[in-house]
C-alpha positions in Angstrom: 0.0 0.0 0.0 0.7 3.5 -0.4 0.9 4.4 3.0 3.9 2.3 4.1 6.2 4.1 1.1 4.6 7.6 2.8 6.2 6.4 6.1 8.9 5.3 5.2 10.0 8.4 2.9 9.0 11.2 5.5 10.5 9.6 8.5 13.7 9.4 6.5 13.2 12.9 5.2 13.0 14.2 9.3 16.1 12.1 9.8 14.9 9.7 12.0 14.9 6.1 12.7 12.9 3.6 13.3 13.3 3.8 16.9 13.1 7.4 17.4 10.1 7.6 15.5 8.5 4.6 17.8 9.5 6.4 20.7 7.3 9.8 19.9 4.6 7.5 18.8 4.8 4.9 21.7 5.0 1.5 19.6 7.8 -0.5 19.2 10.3 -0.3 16.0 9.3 -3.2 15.4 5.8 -1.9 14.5 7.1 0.8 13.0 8.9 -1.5 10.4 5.5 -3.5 9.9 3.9 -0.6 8.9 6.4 0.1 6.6 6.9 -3.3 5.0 3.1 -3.2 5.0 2.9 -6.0 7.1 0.4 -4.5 9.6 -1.8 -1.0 9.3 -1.2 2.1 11.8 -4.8 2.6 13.7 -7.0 6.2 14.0 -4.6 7.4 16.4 -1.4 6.7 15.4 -2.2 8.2 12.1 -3.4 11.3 13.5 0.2 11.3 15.2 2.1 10.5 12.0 0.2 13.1 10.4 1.3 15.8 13.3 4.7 14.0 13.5 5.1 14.6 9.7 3.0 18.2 9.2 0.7 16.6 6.5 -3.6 15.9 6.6 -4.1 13.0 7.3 -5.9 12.7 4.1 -2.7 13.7 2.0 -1.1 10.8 4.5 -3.3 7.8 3.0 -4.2 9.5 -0.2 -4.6 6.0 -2.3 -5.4 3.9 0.7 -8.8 4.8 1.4 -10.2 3.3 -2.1 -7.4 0.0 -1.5 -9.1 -0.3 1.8 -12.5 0.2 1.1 -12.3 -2.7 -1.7 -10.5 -4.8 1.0 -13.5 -4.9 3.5 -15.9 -5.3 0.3 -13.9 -7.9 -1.3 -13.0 -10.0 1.7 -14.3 -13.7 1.1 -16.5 -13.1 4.7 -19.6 -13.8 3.8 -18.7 -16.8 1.8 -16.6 -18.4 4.8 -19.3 -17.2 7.3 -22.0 -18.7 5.7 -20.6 -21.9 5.3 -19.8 -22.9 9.0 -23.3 -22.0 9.7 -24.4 -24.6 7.0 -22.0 -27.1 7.2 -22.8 -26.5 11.6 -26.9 -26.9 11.2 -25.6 -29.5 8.7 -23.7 -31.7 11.2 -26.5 -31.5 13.8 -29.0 -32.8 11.5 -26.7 -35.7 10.5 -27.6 -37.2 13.7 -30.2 -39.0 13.8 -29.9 -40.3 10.5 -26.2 -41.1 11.7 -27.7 -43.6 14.0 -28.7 -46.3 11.4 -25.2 -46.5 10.3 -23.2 -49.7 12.0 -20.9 -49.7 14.5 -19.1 -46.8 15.5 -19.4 -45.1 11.5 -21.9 -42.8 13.0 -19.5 -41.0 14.1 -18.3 -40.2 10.7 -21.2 -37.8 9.2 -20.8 -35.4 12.2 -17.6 -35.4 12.3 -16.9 -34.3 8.9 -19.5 -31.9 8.6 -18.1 -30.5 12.0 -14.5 -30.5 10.7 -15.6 -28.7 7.8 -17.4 -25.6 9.8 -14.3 -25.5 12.0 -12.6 -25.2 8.8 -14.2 -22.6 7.8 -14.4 -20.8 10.5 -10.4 -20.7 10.8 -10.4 -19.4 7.4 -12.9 -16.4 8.6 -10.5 -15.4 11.7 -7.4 -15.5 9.1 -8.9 -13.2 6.5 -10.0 -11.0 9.5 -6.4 -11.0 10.7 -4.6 -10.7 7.3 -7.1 -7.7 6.1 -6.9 -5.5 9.2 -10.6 -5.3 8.8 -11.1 -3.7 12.4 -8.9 -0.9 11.8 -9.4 0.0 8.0 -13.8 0.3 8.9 -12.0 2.4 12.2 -10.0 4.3 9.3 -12.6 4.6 6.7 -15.5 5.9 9.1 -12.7 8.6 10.6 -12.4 9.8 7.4 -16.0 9.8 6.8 -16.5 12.0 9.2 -18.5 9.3 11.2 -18.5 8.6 15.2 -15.8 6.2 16.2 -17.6 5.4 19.1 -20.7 4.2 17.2 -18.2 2.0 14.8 -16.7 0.3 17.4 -19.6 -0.8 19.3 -21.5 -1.8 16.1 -18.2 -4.4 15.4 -18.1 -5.5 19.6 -22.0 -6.0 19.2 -21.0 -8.5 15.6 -18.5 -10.2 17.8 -20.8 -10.9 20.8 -23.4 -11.7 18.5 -20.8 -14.4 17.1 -19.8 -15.4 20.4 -23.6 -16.0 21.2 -24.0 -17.9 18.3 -20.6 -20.4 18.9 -22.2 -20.6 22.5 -25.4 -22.2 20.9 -24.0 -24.2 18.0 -21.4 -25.6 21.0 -24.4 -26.5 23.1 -26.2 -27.8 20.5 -23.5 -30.5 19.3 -23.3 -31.3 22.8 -26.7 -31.6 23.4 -26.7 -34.1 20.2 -24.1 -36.2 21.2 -25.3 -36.6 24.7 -28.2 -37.5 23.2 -26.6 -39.9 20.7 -24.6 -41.0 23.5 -27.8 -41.9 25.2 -29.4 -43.3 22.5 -26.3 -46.0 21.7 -26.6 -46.8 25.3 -30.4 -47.1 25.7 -29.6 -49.9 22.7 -26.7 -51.8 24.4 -28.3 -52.4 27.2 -31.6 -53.3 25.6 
């Protein structure tokens, strides 16, 4: 991205290093040399310091950035990733009671791949979540918007607690089933 060459080229114009630049800013060199192998992505605050550190708007700071981010957060495969551990979850609790007319221990096996496949899926969410800096380019993109941070932030804590509170109930419900398969299987050995 743009913004880690505009780092990178006014801190050496100002003469200073990594470290001294972490130093006014509070962060480590080490995050100062993420942002400017664009590893990771500055946050609202520390761009309003570079900006002050380097005497430029913040909107000359990420000029270019804004559209790269905003077709980021649009292009990320979310949805697609989200919507199929939901499926493949509803998925693997319906599997069992048709699971229980297969022989032996194999039913076991439905379950288990459908839940191995919403878990995979799920993984891959967190990852593009991590690798896209989602958090901080919506933070970003409604600063420069002119919109409440406040109201940004506690719209994305109220998507995670919404997650959380549905991996609370999916949890419970795959426990509930295999208690209940557990049951089941021995209701029938001891019959």
């Amino acid at each position: 991205m743009n913004l880690s060459k505009q780092i990178q080229s006014r801190r050496k114009n100002l003469n200073l290093s990594q470290d001294s630049l972490a130093q006014k800013l509070f962060v480590s060199r080490q995050t100062i040399s993420n942002w400017e192998n664009g590893r990771s992505y500055p946050d609202v605050q520390n761009l309003l310091l570079l900006s002050t550190i380097f005497n430029v708007s913040l909107d000359e700071l990420v000029k270019g950035d804004i559209e790269i981010m905003e077709n980021k957060i649009a292009n990320a495969n979310m949805d697609k990733y989200s919507k199929r551990m939901i499926i493949f979850s509803v998925l693997a609790v319906l599997s069992i009671g048709p699971s229980l007319y297969l022989p032996g221990y194999w039913f076991f096996l439905p379950l288990l791949v459908l839940w191995s496949i919403s878990m995979y899926a799920a993984l891959k969410l967190e990852k593009i979540k991590k690798n896209t800096h989602i958090k901080t380019y919506k933070e970003i993109i409604a600063f420069m918007n002119n919109q409440d941070l406040d109201v940004v932030i506690k719209e994305q804590n109220k998507t995670i607690e919404f997650g959380r509170t549905m991996l609370i109930v999916i949890i419970y419900l795959i426990s509930g089933g295999l208690l209940a398969l557990l049951s089941i299987y021995l209701f029938k050995f001891f019959l």
